[in-house]
Backbone as numpy.savetxt, mean C-alpha at the origin, in Angstrom:
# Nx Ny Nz CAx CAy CAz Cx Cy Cz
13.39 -6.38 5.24 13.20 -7.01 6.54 14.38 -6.69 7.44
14.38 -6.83 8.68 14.90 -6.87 9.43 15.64 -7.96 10.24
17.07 -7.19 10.51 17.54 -8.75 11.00 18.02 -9.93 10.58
17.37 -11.00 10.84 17.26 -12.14 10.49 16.38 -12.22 8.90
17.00 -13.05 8.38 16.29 -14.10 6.99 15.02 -14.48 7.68
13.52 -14.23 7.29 12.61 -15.23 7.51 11.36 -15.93 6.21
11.34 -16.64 6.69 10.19 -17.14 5.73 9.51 -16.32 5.53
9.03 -15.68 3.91 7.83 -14.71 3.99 6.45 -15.30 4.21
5.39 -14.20 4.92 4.02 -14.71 5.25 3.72 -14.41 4.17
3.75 -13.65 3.36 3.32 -13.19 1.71 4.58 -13.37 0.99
4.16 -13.91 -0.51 4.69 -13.97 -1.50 3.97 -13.07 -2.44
5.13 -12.27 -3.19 4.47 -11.68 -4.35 4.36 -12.38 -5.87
3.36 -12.61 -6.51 3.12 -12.88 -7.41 3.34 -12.35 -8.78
3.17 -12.67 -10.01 3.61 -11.89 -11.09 1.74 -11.90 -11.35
0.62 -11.92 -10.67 0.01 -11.48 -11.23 -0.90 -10.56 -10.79
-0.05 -10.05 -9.28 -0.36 -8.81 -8.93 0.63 -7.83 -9.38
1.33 -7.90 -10.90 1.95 -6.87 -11.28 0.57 -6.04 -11.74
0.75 -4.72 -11.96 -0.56 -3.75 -12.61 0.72 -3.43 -14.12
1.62 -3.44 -14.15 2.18 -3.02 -15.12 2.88 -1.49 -15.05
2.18 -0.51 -13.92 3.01 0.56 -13.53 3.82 0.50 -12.79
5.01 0.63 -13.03 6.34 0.17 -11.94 6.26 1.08 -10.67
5.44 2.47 -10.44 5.60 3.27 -9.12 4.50 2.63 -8.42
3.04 2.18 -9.13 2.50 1.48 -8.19 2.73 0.03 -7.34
3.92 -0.93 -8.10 3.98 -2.09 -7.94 5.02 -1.80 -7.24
5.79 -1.01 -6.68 6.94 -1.01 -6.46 6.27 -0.56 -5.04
4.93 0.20 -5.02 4.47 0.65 -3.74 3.92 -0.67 -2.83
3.15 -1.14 -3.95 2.45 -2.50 -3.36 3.34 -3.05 -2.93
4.68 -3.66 -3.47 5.59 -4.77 -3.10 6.19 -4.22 -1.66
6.05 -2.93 -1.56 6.78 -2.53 -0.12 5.84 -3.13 1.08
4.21 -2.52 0.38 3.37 -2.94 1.80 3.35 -4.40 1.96
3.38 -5.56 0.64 3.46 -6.82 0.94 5.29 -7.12 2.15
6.13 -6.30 1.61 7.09 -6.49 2.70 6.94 -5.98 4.16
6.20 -4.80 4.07 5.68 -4.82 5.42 4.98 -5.78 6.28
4.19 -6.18 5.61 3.31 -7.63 6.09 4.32 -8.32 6.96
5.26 -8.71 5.79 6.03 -9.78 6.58 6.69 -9.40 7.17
7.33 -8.00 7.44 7.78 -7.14 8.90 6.56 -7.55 10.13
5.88 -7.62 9.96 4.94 -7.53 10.83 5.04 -8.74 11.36
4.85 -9.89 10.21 5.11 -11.59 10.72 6.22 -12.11 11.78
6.88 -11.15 11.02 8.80 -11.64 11.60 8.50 -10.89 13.19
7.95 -9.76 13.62 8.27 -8.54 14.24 7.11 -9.88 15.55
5.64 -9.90 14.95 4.70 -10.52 15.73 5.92 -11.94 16.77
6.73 -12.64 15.85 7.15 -14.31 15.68 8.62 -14.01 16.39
9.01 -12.41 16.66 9.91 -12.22 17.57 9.88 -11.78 18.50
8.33 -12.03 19.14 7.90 -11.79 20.38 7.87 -10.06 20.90
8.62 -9.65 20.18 8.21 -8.40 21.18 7.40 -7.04 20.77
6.53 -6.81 21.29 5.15 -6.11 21.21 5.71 -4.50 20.48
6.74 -4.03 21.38 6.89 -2.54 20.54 7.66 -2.59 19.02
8.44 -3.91 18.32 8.70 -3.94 17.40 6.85 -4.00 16.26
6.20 -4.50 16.83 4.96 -5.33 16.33 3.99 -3.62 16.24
4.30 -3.04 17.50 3.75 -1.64 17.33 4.45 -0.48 16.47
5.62 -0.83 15.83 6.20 -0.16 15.41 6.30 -0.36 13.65
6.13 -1.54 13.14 5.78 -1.96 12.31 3.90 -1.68 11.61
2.95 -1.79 12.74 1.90 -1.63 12.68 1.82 -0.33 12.05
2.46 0.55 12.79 2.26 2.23 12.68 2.99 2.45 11.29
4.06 2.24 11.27 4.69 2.18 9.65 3.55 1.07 8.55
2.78 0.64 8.49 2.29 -0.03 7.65 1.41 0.69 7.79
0.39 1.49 8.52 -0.54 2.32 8.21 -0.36 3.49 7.92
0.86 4.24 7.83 1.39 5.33 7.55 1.22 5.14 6.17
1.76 4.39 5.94 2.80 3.86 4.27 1.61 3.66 3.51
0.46 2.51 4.20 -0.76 2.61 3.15 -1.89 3.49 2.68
-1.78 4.35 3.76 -2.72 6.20 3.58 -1.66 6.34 2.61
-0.62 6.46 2.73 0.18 7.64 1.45 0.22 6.89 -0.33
-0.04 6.03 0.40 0.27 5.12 -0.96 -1.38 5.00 -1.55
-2.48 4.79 -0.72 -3.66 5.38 -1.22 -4.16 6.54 -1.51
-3.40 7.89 -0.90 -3.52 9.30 -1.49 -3.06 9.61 -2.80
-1.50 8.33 -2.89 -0.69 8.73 -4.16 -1.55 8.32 -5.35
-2.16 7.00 -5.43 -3.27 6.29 -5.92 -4.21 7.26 -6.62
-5.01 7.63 -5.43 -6.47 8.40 -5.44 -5.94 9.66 -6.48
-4.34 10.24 -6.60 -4.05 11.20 -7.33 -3.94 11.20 -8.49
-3.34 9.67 -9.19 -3.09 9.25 -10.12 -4.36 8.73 -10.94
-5.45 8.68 -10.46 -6.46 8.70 -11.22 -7.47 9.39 -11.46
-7.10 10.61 -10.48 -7.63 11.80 -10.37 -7.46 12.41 -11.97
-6.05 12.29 -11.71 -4.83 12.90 -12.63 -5.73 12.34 -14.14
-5.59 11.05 -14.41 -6.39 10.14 -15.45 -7.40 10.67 -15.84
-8.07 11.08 -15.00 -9.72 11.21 -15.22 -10.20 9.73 -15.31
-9.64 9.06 -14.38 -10.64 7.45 -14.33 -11.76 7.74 -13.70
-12.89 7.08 -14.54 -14.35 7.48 -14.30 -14.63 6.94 -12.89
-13.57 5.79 -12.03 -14.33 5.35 -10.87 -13.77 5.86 -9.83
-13.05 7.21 -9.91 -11.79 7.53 -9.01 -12.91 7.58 -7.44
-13.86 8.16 -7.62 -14.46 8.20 -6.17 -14.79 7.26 -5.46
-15.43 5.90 -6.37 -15.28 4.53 -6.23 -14.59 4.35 -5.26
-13.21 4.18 -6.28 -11.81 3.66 -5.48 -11.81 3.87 -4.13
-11.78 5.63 -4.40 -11.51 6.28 -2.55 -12.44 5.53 -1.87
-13.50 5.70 -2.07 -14.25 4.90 -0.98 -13.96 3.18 -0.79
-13.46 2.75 -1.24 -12.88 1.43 -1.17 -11.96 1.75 0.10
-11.00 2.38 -0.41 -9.67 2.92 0.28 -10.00 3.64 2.20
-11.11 4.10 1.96 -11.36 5.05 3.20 -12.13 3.65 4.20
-13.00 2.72 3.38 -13.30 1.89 4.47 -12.33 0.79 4.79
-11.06 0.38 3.99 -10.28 -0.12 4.55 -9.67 0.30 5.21
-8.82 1.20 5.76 -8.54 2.26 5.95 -9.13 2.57 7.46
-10.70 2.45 7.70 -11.11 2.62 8.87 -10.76 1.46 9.38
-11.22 0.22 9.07 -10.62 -1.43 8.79 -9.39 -1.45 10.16
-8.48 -0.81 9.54 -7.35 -1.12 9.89 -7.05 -0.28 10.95
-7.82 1.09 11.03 -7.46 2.02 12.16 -8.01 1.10 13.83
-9.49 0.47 13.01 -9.66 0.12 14.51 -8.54 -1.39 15.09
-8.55 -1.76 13.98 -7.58 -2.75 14.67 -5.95 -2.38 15.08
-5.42 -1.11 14.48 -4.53 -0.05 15.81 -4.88 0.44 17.18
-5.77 0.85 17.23 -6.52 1.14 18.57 -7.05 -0.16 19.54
-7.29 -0.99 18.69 -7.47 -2.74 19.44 -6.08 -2.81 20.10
-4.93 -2.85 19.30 -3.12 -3.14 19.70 -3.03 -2.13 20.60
-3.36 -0.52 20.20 -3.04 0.02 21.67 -3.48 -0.50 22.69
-4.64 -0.64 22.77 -5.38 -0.91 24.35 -4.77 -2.54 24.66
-3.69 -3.15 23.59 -3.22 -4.30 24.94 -3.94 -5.67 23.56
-4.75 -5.44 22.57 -5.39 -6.63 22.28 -4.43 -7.05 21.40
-4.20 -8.30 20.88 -3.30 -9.12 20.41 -4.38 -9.53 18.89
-3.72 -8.34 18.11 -4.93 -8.46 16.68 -4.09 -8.69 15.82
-2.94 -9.30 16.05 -1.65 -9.44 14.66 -2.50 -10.41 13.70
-2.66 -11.64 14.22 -3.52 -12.67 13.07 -4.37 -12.01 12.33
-5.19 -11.34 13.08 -6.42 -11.04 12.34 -6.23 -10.03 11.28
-5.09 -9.48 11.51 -4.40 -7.91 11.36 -3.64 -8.43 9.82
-3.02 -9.34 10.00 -1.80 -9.97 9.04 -3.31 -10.45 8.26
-3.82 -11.51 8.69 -4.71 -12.34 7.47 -5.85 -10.98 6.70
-6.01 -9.92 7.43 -7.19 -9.40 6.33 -6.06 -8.19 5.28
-4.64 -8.03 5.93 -4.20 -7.38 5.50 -4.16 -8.25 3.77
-3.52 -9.47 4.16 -3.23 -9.99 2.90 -4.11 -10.52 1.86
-5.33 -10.66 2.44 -6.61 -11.25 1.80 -6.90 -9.87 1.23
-6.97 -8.73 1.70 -7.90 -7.38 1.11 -6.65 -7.19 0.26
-5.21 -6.78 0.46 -4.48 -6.26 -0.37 -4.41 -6.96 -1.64
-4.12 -8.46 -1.64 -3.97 -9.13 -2.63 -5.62 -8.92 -3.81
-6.58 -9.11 -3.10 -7.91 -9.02 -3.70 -8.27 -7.68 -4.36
-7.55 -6.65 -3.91 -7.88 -5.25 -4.37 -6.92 -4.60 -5.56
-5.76 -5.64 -5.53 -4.94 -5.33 -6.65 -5.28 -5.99 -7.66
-5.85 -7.24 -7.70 -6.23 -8.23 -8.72 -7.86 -8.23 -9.52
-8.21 -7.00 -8.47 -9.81 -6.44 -8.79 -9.65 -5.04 -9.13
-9.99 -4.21 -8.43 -10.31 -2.64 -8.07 -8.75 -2.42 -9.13
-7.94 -2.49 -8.45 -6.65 -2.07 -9.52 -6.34 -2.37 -10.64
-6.42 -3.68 -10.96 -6.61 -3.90 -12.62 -7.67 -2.93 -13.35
-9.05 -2.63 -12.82 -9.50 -2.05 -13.73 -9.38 -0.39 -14.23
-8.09 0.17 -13.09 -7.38 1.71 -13.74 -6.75 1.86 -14.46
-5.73 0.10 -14.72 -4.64 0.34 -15.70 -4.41 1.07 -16.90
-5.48 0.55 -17.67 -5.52 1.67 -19.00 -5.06 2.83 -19.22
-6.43 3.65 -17.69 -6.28 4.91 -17.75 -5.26 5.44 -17.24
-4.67 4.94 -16.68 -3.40 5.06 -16.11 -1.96 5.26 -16.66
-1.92 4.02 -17.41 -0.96 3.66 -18.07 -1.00 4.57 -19.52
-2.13 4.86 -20.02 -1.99 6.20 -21.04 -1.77 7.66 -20.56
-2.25 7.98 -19.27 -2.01 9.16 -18.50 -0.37 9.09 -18.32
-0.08 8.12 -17.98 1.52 8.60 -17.11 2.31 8.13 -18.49
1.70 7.69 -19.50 2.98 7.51 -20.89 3.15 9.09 -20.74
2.08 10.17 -20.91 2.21 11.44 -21.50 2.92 12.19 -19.98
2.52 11.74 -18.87 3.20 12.48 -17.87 4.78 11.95 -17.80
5.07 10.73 -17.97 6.29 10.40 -17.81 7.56 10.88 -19.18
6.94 11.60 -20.27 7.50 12.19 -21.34 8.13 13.22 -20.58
7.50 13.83 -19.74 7.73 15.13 -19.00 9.17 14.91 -18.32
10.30 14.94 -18.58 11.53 14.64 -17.64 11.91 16.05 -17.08
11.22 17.05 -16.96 11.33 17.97 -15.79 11.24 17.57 -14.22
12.17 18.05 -13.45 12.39 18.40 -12.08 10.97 17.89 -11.34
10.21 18.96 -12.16 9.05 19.68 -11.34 7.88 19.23 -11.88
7.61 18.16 -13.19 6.96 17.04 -13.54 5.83 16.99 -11.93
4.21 16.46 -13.24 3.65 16.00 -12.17 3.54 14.94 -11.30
4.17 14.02 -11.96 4.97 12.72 -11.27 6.08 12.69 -10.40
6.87 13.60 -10.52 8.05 13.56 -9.87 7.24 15.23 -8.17
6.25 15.81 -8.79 5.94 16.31 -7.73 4.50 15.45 -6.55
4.11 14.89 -7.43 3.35 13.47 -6.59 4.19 13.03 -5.78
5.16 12.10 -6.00 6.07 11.28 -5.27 6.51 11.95 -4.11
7.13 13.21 -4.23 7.94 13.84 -3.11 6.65 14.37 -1.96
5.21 14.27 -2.79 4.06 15.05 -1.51 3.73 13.97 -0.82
3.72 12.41 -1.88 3.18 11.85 -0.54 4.10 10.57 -0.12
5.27 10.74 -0.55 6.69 10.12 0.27 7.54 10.80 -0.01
7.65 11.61 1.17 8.50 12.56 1.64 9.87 12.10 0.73
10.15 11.13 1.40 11.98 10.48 0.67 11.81 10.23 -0.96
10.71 10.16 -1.44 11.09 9.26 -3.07 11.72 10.68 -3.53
């Protein structure tokens, strides 16, 4: 967060852990974004609120590409599923960017479905990859090369990890 200490609008729970530390570590960022957004909305000024917006939809495409890869990667039988989960939230959220450009004041609506869909999709849709997941990346995470397919995931779809 920024700034100031504020009350979080989201709390993270221990039972939206999935048990993979790169995915939970992704989730816990977008739940801190949220409350960038709370703090950003509750400090009145609109280009912090637009600036936060745009970083939280950046961050959640990459973090749903990184996703969609990792179970690609798995061979989880519902990987197309997922994406399509992902692509209509995803539209979800684009139109309510384009609402904020043109001037409309969609933070509530923006903040409450963020946290209702995120929380609901980790405790549903995401619990049921773990397995495949968590046996895929035991054998990928053996790999402590450079150039590992984990360590070349991370850097394609966050630039900085």
């Amino acid at each position: 967060m920024t700034g100031k200490h504020t009350v979080a609008y989201l709390s993270w729970s221990d039972d939206l852990n999935t048990g993979i530390a790169v995915i939970d570590g992704q989730h816990r960022r977008i739940v801190d974004m949220i409350n960038e957004l709370y703090a950003a909305q509750h400090g009145g000024a609109r280009q912090g609120v637009a600036v936060v917006i745009e970083e939280l939809v950046d961050y959640t495409s990459s973090h749903f590409a990184f996703e969609e890869a990792m179970l690609e990667e798995a061979g989880y039988v519902f990987t197309k599923a997922h994406k399509r989960v992902h692509e209509l939230f995803i539209r979800r959220v684009e139109d309510y960017r384009v609402r904020f450009r043109q001037g409309e004041d969609v933070c509530d609506e923006l903040r409450s479905l963020l946290g209702r869909w995120l929380f609901g999709h980790i405790r549903n849709d995401d619990q049921n990859y773990v397995a495949a997941v968590t046996e895929n990346l035991r054998r990928l995470t053996a790999d402590k090369a450079e150039d590992s397919w984990l360590n070349r995931a991370k850097r394609r779809f966050f630039r900085a990890a």
